[in-house]
C-alpha positions as a LaTeX table, in Angstrom:
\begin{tabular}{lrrr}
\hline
Residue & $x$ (\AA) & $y$ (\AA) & $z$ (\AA) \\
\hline
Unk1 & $-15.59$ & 6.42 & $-21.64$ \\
Unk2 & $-15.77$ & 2.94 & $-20.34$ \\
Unk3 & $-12.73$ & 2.36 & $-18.17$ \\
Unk4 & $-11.95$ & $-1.21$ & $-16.43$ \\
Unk5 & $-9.62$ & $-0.96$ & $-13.30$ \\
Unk6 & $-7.51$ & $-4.36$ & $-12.02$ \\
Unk7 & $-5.98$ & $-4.68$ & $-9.01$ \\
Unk8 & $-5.75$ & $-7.05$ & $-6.27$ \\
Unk9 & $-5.65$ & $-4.01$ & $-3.82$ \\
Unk10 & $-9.27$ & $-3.59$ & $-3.75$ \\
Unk11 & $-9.82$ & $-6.74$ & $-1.83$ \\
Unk12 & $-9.67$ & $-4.11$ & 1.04 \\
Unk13 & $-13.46$ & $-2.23$ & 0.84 \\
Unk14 & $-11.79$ & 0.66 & 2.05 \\
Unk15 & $-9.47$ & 1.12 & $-1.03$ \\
Unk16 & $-12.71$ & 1.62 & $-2.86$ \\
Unk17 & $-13.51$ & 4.94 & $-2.14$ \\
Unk18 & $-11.28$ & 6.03 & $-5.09$ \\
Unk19 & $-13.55$ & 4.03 & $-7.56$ \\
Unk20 & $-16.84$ & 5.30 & $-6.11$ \\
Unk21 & $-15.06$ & 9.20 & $-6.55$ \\
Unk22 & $-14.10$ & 8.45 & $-10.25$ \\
Unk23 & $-17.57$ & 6.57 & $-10.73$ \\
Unk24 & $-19.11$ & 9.80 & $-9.82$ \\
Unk25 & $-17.67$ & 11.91 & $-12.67$ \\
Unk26 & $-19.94$ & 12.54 & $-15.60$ \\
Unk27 & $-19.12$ & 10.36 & $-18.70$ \\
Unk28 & $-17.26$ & 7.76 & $-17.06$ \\
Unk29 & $-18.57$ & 4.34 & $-16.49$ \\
Unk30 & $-15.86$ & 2.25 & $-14.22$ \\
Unk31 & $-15.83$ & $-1.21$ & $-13.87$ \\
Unk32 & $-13.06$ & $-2.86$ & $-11.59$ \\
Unk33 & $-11.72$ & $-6.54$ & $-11.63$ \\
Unk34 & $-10.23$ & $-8.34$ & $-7.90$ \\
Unk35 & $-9.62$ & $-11.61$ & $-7.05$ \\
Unk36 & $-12.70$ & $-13.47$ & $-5.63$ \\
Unk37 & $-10.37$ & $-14.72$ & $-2.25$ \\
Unk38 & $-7.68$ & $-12.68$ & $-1.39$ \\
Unk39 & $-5.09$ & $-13.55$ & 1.29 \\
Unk40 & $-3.37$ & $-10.43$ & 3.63 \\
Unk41 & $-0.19$ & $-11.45$ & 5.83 \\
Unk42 & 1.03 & $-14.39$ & 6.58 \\
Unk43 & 1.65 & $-16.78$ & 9.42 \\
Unk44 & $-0.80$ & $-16.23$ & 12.51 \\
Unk45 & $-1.52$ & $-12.82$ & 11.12 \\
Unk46 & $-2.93$ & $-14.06$ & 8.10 \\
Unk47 & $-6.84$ & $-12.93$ & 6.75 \\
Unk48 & $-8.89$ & $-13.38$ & 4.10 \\
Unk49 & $-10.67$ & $-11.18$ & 2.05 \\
Unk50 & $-14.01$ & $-12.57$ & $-0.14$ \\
Unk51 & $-15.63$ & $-10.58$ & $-2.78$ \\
Unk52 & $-18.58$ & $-10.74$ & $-4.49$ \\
Unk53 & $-19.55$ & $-9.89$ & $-8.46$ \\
Unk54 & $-22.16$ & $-6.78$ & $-8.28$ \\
Unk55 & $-22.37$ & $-2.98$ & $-8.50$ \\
Unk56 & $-21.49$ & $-0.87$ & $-5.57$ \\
Unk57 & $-21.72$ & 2.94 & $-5.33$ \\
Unk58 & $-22.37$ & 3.57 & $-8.74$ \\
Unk59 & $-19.82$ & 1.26 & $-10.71$ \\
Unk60 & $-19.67$ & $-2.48$ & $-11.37$ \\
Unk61 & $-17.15$ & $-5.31$ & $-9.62$ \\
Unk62 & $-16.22$ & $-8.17$ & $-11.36$ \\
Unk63 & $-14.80$ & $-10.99$ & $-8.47$ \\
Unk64 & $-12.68$ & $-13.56$ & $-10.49$ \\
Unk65 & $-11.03$ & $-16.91$ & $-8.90$ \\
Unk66 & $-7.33$ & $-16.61$ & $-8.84$ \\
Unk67 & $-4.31$ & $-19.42$ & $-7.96$ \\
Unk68 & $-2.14$ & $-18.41$ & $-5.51$ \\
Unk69 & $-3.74$ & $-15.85$ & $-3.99$ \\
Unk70 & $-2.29$ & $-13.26$ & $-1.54$ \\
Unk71 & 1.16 & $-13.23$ & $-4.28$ \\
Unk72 & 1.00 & $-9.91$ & $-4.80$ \\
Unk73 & 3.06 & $-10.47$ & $-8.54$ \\
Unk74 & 2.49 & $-13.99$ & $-8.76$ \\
Unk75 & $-1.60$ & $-15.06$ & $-8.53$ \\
Unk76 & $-3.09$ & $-15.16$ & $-11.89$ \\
Unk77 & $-6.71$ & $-15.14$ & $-13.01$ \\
Unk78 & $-8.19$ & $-19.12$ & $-13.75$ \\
Unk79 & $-11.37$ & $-17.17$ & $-14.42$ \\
Unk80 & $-12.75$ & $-13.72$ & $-14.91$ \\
Unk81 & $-10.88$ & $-11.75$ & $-16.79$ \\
Unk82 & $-12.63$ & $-12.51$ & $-20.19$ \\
Unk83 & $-16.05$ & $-12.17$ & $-18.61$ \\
Unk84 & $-15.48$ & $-8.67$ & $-17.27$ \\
Unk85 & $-13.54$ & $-7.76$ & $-20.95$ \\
Unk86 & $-17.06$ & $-8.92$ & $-22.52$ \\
Unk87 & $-18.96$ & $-7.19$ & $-20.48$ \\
Unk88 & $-17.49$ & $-4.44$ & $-19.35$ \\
Unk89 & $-16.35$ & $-3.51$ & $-23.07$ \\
Unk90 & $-13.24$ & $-1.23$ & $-21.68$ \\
Unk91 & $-12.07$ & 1.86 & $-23.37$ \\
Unk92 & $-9.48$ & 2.18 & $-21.16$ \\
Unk93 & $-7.96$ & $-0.52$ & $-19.32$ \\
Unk94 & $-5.96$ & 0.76 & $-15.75$ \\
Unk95 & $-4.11$ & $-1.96$ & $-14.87$ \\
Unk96 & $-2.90$ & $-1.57$ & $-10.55$ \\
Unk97 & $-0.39$ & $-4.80$ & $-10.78$ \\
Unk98 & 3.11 & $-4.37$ & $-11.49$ \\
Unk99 & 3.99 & $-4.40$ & $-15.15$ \\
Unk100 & 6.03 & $-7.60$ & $-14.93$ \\
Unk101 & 3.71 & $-9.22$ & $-12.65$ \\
Unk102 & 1.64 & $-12.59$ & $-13.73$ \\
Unk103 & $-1.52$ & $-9.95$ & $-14.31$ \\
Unk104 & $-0.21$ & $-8.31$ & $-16.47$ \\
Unk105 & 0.88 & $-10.63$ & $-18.71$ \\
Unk106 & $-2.70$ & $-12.02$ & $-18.75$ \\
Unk107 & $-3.95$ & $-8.61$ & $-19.04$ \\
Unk108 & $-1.68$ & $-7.94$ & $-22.11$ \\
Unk109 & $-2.32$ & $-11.18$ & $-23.89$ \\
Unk110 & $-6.52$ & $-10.87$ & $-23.50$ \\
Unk111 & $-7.08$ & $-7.40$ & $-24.12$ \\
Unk112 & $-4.45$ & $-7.72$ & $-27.26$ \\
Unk113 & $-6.90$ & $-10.53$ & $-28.68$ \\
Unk114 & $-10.00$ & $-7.47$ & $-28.67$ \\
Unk115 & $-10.80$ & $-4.69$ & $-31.62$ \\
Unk116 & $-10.68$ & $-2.02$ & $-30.87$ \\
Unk117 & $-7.68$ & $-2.98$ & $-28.72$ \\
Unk118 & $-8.12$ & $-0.80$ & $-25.25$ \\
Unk119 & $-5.61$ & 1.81 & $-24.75$ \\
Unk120 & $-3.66$ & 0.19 & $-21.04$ \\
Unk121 & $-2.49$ & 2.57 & $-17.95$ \\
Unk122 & $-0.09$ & 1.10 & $-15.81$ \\
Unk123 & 0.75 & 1.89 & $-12.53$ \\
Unk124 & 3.61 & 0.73 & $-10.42$ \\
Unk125 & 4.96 & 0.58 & $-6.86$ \\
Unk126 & 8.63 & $-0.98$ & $-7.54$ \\
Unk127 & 11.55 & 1.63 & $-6.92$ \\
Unk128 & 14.20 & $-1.30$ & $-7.23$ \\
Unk129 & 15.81 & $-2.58$ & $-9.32$ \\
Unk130 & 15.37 & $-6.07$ & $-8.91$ \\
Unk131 & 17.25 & $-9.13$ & $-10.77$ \\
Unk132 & 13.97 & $-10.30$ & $-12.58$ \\
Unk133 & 14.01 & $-13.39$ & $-14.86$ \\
Unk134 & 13.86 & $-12.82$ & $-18.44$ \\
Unk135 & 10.31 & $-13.66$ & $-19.07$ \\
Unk136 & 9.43 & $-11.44$ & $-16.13$ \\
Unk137 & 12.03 & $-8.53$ & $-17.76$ \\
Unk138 & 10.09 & $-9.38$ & $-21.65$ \\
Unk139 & 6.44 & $-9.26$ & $-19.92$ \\
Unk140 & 7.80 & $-5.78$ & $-18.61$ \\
Unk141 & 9.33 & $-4.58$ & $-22.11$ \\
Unk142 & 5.98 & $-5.28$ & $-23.67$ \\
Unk143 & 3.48 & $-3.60$ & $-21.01$ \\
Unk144 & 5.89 & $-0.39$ & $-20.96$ \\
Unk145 & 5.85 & $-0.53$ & $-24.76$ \\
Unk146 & 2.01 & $-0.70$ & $-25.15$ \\
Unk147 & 0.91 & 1.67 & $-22.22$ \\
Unk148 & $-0.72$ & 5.05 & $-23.40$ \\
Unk149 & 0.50 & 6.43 & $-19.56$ \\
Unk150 & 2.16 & 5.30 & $-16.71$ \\
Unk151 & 2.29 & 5.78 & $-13.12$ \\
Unk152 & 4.67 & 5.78 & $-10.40$ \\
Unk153 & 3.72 & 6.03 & $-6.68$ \\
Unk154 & 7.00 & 8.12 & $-6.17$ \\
Unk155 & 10.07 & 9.66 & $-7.44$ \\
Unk156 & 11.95 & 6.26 & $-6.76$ \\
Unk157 & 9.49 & 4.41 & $-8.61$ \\
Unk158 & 9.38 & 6.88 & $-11.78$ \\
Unk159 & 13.16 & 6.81 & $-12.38$ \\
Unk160 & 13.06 & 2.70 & $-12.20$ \\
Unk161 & 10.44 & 2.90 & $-15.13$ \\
Unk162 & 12.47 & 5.68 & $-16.50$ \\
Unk163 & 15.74 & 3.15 & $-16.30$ \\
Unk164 & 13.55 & 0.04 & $-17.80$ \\
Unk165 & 12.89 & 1.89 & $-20.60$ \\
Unk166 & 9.13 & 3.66 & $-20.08$ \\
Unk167 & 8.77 & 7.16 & $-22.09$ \\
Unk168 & 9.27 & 9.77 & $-20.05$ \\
Unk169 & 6.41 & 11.61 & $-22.07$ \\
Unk170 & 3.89 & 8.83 & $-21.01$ \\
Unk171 & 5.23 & 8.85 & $-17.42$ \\
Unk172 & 3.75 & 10.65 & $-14.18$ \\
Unk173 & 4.24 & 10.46 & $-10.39$ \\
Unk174 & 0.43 & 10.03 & $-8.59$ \\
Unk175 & 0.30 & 7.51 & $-5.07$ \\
Unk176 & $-2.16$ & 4.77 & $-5.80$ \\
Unk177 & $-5.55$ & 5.23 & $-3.64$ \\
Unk178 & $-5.01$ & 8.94 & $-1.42$ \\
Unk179 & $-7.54$ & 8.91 & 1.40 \\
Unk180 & $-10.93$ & 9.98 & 2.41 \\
Unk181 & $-10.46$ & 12.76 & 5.19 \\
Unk182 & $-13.99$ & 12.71 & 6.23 \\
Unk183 & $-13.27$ & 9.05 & 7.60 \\
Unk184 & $-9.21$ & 9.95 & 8.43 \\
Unk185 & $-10.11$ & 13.23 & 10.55 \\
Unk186 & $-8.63$ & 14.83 & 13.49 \\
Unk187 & $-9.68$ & 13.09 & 16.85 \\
Unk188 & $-12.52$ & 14.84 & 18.48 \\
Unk189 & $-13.16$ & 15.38 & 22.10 \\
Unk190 & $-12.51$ & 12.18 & 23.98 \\
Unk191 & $-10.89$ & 10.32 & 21.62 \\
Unk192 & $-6.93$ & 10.76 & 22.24 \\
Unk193 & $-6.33$ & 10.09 & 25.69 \\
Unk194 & $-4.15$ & 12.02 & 27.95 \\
Unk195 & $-0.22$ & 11.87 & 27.70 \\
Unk196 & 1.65 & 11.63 & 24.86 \\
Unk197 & 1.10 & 8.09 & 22.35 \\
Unk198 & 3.30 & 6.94 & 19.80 \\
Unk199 & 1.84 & 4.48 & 17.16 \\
Unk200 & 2.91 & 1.82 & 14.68 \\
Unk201 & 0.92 & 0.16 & 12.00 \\
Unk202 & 2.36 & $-2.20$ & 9.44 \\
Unk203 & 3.54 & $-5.74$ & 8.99 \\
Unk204 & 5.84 & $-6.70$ & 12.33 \\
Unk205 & 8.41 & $-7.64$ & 9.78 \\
Unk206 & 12.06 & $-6.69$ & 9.71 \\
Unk207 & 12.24 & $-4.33$ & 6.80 \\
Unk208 & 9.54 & $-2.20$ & 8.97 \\
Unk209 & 12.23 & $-1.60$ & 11.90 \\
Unk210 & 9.70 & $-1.98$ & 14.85 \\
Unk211 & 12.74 & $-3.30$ & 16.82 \\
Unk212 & 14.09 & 0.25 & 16.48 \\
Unk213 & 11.34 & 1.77 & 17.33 \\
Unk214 & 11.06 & $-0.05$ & 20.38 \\
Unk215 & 15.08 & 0.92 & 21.32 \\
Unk216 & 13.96 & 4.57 & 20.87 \\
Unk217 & 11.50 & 4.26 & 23.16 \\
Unk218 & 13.72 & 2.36 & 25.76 \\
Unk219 & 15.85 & 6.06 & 25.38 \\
Unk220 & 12.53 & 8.45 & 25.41 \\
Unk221 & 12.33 & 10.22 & 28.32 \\
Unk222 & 9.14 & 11.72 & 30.45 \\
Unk223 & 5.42 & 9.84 & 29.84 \\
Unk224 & 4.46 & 7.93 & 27.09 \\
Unk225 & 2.83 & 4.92 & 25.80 \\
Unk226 & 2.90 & 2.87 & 22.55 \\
Unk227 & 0.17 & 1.60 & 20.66 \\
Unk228 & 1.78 & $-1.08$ & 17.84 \\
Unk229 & $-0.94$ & $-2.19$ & 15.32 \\
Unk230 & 0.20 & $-5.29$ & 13.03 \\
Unk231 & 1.03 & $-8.85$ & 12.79 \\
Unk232 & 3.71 & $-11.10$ & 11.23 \\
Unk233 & 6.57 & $-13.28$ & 11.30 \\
Unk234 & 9.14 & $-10.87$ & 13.10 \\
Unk235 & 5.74 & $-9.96$ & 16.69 \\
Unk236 & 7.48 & $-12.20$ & 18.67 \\
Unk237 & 10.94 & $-11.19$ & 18.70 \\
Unk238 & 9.67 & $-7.65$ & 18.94 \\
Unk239 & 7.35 & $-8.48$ & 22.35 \\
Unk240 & 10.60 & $-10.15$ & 23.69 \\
Unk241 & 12.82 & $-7.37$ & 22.68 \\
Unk242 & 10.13 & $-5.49$ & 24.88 \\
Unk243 & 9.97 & $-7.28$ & 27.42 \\
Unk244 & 14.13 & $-7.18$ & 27.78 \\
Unk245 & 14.26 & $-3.37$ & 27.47 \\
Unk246 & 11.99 & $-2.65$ & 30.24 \\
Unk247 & 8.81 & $-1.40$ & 28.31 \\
Unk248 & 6.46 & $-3.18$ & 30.32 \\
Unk249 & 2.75 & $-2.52$ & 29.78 \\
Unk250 & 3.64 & 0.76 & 28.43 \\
Unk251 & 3.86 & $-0.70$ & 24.98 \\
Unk252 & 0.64 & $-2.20$ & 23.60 \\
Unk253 & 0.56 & $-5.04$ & 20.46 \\
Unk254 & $-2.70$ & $-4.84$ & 19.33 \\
Unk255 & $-1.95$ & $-7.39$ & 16.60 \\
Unk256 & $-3.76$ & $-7.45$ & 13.15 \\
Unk257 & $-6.75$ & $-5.24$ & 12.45 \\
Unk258 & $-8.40$ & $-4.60$ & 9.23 \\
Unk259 & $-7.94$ & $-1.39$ & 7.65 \\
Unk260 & $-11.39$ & $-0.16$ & 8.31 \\
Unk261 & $-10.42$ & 0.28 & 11.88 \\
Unk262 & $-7.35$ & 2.04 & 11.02 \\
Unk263 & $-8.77$ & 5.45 & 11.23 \\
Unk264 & $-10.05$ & 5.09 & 14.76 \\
Unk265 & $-6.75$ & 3.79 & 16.00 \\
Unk266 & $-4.78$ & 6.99 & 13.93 \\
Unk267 & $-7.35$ & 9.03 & 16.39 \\
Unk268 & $-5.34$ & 7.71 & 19.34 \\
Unk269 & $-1.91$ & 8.37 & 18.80 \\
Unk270 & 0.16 & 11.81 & 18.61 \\
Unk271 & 3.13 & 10.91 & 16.55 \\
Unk272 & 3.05 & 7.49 & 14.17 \\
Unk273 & 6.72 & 6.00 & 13.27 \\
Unk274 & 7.30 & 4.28 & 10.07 \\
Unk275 & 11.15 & 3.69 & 11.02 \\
Unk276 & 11.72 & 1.13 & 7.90 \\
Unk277 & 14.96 & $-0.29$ & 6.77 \\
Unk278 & 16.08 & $-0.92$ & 3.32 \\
Unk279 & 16.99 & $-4.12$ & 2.26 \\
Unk280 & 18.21 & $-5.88$ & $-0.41$ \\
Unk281 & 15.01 & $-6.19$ & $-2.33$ \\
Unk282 & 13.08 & $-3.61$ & $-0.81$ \\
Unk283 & 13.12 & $-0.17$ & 0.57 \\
Unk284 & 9.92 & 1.84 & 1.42 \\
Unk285 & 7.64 & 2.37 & $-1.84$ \\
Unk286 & 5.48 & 4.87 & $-0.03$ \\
Unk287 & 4.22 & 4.14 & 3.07 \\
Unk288 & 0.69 & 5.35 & 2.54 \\
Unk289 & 0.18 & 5.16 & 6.93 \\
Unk290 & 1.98 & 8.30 & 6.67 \\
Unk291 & $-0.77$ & 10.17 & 4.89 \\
Unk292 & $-3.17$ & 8.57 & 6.95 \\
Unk293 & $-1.32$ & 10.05 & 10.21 \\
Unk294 & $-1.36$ & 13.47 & 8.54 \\
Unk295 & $-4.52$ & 13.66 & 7.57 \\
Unk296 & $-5.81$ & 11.87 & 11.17 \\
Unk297 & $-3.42$ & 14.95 & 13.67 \\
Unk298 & $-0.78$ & 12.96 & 14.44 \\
Unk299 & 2.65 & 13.54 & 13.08 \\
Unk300 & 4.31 & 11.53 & 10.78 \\
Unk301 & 8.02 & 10.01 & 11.86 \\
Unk302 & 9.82 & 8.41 & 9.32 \\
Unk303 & 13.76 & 6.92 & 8.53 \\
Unk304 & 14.88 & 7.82 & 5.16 \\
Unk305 & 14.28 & 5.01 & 3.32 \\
Unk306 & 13.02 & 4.96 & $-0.42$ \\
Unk307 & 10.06 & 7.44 & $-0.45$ \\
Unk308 & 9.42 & 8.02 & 3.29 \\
Unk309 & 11.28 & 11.97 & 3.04 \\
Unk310 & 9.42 & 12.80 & 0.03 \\
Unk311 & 6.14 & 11.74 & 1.43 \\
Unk312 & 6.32 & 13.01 & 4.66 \\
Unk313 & 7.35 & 16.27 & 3.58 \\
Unk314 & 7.98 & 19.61 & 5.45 \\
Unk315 & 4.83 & 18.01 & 7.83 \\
Unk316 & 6.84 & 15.71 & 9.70 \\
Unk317 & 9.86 & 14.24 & 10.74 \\
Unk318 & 12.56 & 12.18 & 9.18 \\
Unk319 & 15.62 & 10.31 & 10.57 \\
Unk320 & 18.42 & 8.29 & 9.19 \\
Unk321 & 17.51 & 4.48 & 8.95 \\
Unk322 & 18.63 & 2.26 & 11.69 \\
Unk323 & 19.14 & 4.96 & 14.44 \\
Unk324 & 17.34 & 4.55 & 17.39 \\
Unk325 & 18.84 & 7.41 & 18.98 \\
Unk326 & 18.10 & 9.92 & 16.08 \\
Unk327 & 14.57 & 8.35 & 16.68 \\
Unk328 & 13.95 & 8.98 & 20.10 \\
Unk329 & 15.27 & 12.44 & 19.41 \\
Unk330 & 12.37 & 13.33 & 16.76 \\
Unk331 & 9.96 & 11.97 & 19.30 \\
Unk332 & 11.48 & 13.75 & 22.26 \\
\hline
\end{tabular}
């Protein structure tokens, strides 16, 4: 079965790893589609990601040029996505964008002109729901309408689907990439440090709460030291926020670092935080650091927004959003 995969998400190598796995299984031949140039973050935090058309660990990459790259639901494909229908000649297309996004309307409207038509998967993160315009809501009505199965990364996200009108025969719960705990492994001798380290990784953004993080620290009592990995519009009004509560050099911003050094910096820290807020238009889809932590020995601690409680699990704890107190408490 020949079985074409689409997502932007694989712009990160890393990601990868669940290709190369499904690659390996006998009688499937996997192809995968990304954007050529691929943009992660914004502002000073901002990278770019450039692929290249080839074959890597046993399956086949088509790189196509994109506008507006780094829009997760808004880039579409100027070129590419015929070229790897052609050649890739997909039984099964498995389509990683969100069903209303830009993608998928492309993806419906080529694969639609082929015979035999491939049978679509669809797989989303959204566990919202968001005031969409009515071409996004029709794009929607038509992927959920043609998809032989469809995926949720959580509960949240099932029951949008569910309430958009997806079949709940065609409709499971699996997270998008899961991990590879030979490279996310416990640290070894040497490589957590003495005393006690709390981490953060993520976009320093305000739905990610890493200014309440840094008021439960202000309240944490005995030795400790922070390790803060990420990058974005809300770093400087954390630092400050720092600064004003005393932290000192006991909190480190590490900034931006791509996620192939993620599993090194996991190895340093006892407990990582996720304390995210919900807002208006988002609220945590998954938060796939936290099975990173687990799976790297340090524990996961998490607010209860969206799909942070079901992920983290009886391995972990969890705290009501917004409550720096209840925070520093968990970590105590």
């Amino acid at each position: 079965m020949r079985v074409l995969v689409i997502s932007h998400a694989y712009a990160a190598p890393i990601n990868r790893q669940k290709l190369a796995a499904l690659a390996r299984r006998p009688g499937l031949e996997v192809s995968l589609l990304l954007p050529r140039r691929w943009r992660e973050g914004a502002g000073a935090g901002a990278r770019e990601r450039l692929t290249e058309s080839g074959r890597e660990e046993g399956y086949s990459i088509f790189a196509g040029d994109v506008w507006f790259p780094g829009r997760v639901t808004g880039h579409f494909y100027r070129g590419g996505l015929l070229r790897a229908l052609r050649e890739a000649r997909p039984d099964v297309i498995h389509l990683e964008e969100e069903p209303w996004s830009v993608v998928a309307a492309q993806v419906l409207a080529a694969a639609g002109m082929r015979r035999p038509r491939p049978r679509l998967i669809l797989f989303s993160f959204e566990n919202l729901d968001l005031s969409l315009p009515w071409y996004y809501r029709a794009v929607e009505r038509l992927a959920l309408a043609r998809a032989e199965v469809i995926i949720g990364a959580g509960e949240g996200a099932r029951a949008r689907l569910q309430r958009r009108g997806a079949d709940p025969e065609r409709l499971t719960v699996l997270p998008q990439f899961g991990l590879d705990p030979a490279l996310f492994r416990p640290p070894g001798p040497g490589e957590r440090s003495g005393g006690f380290t709390v981490g953060f990784i993520g976009r320093m953004v305000r739905d990610k709460g890493v200014d309440v993080l840094l008021r439960a620290l202000a309240a944490l009592a005995g030795e400790w030291r922070a390790l803060l990995v990420g990058d974005g519009p809300a770093r400087a009004e954390c630092e400050a926020l720092a600064a004003s509560l005393g932290l000192g050099e006991r909190v480190e911003f590490a900034g931006w670092r791509a996620h192939e050094e993620v599993p090194a910096l996991l190895r340093r820290m006892d407990a990582l935080a996720l304390p995210a807020r919900s807002m208006p238009t988002w609220t945590e889809q998954f938060g796939h650091v936290l099975i990173e932590a687990m799976s790297s020995g340090a524990v996961p601690v998490g607010s209860d927004s969206g799909e942070i409680p079901r992920v983290i699990g009886e391995e972990g704890l969890v705290f009501p959003e917004e409550d720096a107190e209840a925070l520093a408490g968990a970590l105590g």
